[in-house]
C-alpha positions in Angstrom: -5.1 178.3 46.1 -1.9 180.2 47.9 -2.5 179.1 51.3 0.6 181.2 52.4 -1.5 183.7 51.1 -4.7 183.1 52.7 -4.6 181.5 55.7 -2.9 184.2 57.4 -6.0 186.8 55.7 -8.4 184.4 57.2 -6.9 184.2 60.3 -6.6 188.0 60.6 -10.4 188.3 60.2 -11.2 185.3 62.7 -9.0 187.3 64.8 -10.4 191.0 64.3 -14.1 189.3 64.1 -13.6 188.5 67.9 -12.1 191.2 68.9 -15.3 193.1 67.7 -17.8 190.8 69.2 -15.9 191.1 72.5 -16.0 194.9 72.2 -19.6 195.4 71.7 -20.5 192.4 74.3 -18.3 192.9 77.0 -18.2 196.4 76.5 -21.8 196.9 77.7 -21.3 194.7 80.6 -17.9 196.7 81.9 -19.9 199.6 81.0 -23.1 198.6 83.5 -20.3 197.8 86.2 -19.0 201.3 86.0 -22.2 202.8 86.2 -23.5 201.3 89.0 -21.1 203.6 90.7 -24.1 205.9 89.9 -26.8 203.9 91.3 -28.8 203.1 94.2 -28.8 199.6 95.8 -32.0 198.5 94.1 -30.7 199.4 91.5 -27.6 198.2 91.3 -29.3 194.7 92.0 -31.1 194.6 88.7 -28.5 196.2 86.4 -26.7 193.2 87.9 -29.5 190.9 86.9 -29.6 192.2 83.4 -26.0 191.1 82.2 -26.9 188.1 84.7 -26.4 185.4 81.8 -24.3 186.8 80.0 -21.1 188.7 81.1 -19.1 185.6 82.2 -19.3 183.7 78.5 -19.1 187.7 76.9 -15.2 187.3 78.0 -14.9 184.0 76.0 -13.9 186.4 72.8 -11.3 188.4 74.5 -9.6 184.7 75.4 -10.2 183.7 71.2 -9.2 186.7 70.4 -5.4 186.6 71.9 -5.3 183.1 71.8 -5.6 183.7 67.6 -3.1 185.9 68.1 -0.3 183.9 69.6 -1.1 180.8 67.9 -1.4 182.6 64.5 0.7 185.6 64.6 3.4 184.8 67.1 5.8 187.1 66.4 3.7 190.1 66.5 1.9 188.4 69.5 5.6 188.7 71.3 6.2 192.6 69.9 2.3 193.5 71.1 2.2 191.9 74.3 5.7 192.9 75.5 5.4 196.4 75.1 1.7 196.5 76.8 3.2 194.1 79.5 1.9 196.5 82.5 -1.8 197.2 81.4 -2.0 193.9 80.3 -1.9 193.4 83.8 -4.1 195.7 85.3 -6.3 194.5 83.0 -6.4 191.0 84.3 -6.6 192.1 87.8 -9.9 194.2 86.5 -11.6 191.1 85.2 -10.1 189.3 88.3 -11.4 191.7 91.0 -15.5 192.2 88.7 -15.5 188.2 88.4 -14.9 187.3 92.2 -17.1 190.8 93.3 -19.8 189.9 91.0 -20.6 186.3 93.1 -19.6 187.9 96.7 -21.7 191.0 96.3 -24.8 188.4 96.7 -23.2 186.0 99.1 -21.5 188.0 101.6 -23.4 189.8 104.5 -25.4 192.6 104.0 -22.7 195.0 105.5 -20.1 193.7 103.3 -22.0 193.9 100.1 -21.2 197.5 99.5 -17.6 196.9 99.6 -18.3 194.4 96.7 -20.1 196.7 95.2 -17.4 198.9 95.1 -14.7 196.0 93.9 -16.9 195.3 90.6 -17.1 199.0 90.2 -13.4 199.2 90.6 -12.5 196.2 88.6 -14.9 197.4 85.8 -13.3 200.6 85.4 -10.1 199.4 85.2 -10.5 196.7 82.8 -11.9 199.7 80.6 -9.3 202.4 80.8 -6.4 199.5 80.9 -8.1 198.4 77.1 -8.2 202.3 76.1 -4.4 202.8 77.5 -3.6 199.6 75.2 -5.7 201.0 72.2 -4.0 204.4 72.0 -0.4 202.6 72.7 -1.3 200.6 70.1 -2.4 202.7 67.0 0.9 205.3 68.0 2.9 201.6 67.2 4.0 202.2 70.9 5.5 205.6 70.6 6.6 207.0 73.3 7.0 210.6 74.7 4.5 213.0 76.5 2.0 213.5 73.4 1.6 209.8 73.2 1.2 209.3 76.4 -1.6 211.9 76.7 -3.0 210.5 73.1 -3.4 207.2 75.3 -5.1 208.7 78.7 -7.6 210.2 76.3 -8.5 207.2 74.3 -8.6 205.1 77.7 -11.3 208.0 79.2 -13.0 207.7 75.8 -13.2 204.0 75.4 -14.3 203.9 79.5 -16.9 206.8 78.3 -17.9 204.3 75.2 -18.3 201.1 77.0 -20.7 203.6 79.4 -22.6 204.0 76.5 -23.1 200.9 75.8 -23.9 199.7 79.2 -26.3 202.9 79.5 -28.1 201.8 75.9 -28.4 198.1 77.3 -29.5 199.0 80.4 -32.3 201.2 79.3 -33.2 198.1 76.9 -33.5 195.8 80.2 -35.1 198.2 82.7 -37.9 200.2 83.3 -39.3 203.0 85.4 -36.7 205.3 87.3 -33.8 203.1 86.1 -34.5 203.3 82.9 -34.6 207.1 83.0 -31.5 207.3 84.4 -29.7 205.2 81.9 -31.1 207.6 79.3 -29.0 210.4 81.3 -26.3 207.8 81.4 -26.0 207.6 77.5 -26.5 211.0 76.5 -23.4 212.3 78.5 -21.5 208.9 77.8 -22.1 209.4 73.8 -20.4 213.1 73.5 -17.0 211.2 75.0 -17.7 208.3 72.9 -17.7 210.8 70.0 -14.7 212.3 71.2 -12.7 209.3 71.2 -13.8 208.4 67.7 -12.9 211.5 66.7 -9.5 211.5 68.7 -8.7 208.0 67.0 -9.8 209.1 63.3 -7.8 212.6 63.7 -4.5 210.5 65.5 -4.6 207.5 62.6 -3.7 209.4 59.3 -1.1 211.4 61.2 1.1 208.3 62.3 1.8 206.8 59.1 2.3 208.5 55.1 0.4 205.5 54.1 -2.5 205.7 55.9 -2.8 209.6 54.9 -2.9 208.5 51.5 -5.5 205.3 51.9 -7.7 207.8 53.1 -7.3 210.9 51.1 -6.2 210.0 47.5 -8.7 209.9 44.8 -10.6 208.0 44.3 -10.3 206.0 47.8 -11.7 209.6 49.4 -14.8 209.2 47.7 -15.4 205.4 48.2 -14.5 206.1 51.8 -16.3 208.7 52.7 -20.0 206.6 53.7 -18.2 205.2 56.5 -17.3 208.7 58.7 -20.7 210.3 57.2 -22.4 206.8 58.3 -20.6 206.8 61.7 -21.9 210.9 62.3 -25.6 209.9 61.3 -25.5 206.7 63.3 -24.1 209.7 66.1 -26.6 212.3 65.5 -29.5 209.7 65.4 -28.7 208.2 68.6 -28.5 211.9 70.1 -31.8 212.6 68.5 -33.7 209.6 70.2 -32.0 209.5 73.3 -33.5 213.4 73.8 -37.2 211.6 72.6 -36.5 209.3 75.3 -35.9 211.2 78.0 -39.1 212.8 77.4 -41.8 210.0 76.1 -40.7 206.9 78.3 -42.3 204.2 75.7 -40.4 205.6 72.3 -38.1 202.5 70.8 -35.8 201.6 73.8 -33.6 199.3 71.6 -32.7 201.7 69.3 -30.1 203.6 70.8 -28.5 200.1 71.5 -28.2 199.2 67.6 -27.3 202.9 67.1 -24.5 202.7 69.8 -23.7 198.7 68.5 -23.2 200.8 65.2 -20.7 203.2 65.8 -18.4 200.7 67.3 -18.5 198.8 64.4 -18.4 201.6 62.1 -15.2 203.0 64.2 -13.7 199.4 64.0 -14.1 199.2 60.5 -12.2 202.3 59.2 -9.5 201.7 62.1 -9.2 198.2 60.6 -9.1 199.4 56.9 -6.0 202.0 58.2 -3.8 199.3 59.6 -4.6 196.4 57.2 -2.1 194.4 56.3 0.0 195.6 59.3 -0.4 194.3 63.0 2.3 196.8 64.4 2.0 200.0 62.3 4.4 199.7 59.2 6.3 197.7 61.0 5.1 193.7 60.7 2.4 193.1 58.4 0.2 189.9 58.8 2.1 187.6 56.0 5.9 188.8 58.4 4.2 187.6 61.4 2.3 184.5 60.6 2.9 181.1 62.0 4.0 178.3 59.2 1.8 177.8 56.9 0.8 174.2 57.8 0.5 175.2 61.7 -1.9 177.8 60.5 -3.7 174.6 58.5 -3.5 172.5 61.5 -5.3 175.2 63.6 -7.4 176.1 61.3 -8.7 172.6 61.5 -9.8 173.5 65.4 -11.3 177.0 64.6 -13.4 175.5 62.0 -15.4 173.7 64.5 -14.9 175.9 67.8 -15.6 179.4 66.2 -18.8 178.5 65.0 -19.8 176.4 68.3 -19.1 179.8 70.7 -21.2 181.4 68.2 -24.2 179.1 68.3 -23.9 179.5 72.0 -23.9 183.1 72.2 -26.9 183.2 69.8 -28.4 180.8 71.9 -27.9 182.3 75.1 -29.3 185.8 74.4 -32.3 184.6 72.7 -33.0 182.4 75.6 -32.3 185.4 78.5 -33.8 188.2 76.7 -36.7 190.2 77.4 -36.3 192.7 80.9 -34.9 191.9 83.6 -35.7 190.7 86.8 -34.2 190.8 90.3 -31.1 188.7 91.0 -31.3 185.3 92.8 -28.9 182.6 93.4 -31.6 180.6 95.7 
């Protein structure tokens, strides 16, 4: 076996699995934080309650994600991460400012608990636009100049919209009675931005790179591609479809839109991934360029074998163990 081959190809999908487990999991938590801004204080209690158990080990993939990054990929690691150096920040003040409000907005007097409110709001949104901003840097390879810049405001609304979505779809999963009409609301406006971003990204990717133009649109790669757009519209129209049955019989398959909404991230993922792969700046470093030596990469490899799977286990675990609705919030 080439393990200078390899290792790097294994690393890259550790690497890109995470990041996809932290989009869909985190993703519905940041997306519950920034609709609360929408909610009443009852409310807000038990969407609260339903990511509960959850949202705190949902940001252990973001941390294996980057940490595979600069362990495995250093150089591109120091390319990445130096031109994204400001909403890099803002992003960890986000998580900062949701992780302390989340705890305070319980413990702190009653008159302070809407400012807390507020502050995991606040932090929430952030977080999610600051990831957008970094995604549409990113899949420009960090152009810069006015169209780029817009490019990335509308990804960051888009992916905040998307994450709303996925929040929303959870939500209405963990809630019942007025709540859980609202979320249906919440999701049927958040999925037409979600669609827009997909659509922005898909539009944007074959129109930064000659390559990419022609993975996508020589024959025959047109017609083996093609199930994953026409999958990502059904998964879109579907979700549309029940979310209208929802909002009018109450009892109609609250999970589905979930798995539907679950679906187009990953479906979006997937033909974003297939357009950059092998590269981890556009045509600029490819995986094999920016990969650490072959026997660090075995070395390390050593540790993901055991703590991939364990973080895994855990998260399995932990969801099968907290699911079912929710109820009210308690730290007693």
């Amino acid at each position: 076996m080439d393990l200078d081959y390899w290792l790097p190809l294994v690393f890259m999908g550790l690497m890109g699995l995470a990041m996809l487990i932290y989009v869909v999991l985190d993703g519905y938590d940041l997306g519950v934080g920034i609709l609360m801004a929408d909610a009443d204080d009852e409310q807000k209690d038990m969407m609260v309650a339903s990511i509960g158990p959850f949202w705190d080990a949902n940001e252990t993939w973001l941390v294996l994600g980057v940490g595979l990054l600069l362990v495995a990929f250093p150089h591109a690691h120091g390319v990445i991460l130096t031109a994204l150096y400001l909403p890099v920040a803002l992003m960890l003040a986000g998580l900062i400012l949701r992780g302390v409000a989340f705890d305070f907005r319980v413990k702190a007097l009653a008159s302070h608990k809407p400012l807390w409110n507020r502050a995991f709001v606040a932090g929430s949104l952030l977080t999610a636009l600051a990831q957008g901003w970094m995604l549409g840097r990113y899949i420009l390879g960090f152009d810069t100049g006015w169209a780029a810049t817009a490019f990335a405001g509308l990804i960051a609304v888009c992916l905040a919209a998307g994450y709303a979505l996925l929040g929303a779809c959870w939500v209405l999963m963990k809630s019942s009675g007025k709540l859980k009409s609202k979320s249906v609301r919440w999701a049927r406006k958040a999925l037409w931005g979600t669609g827009l971003g997909i659509a922005a990204v898909s539009l944007a990717t074959p129109l930064v790179s000659a390559r990419i133009f022609e993975r996508w649109f020589d024959w025959p790669q047109l017609l083996w591609l093609a199930p994953i757009p026409l999958a990502a519209g059904a998964a879109f129209l579907a979700c549309d479809r029940i979310l209208a049955r929802l909002d009018r019989e109450r009892g109609y398959g609250s999970w589905k839109p979930f798995v539907l909404a679950v679906a187009l991230f990953v479906l979006a993922f997937a033909g974003l991934g297939y357009s950059l792969f092998p590269y981890l700046v556009v045509d600029r470093i490819d995986l094999w360029q920016a990969a650490s030596a072959t026997s660090s990469l075995a070395f390390i490899g050593v540790g993901a074998a055991f703590a991939v799977p364990a973080i895994l286990a855990y998260t399995v675990w932990s969801y099968k163990v907290f699911w079912g609705k929710s109820q009210a919030l308690s730290y007693d």
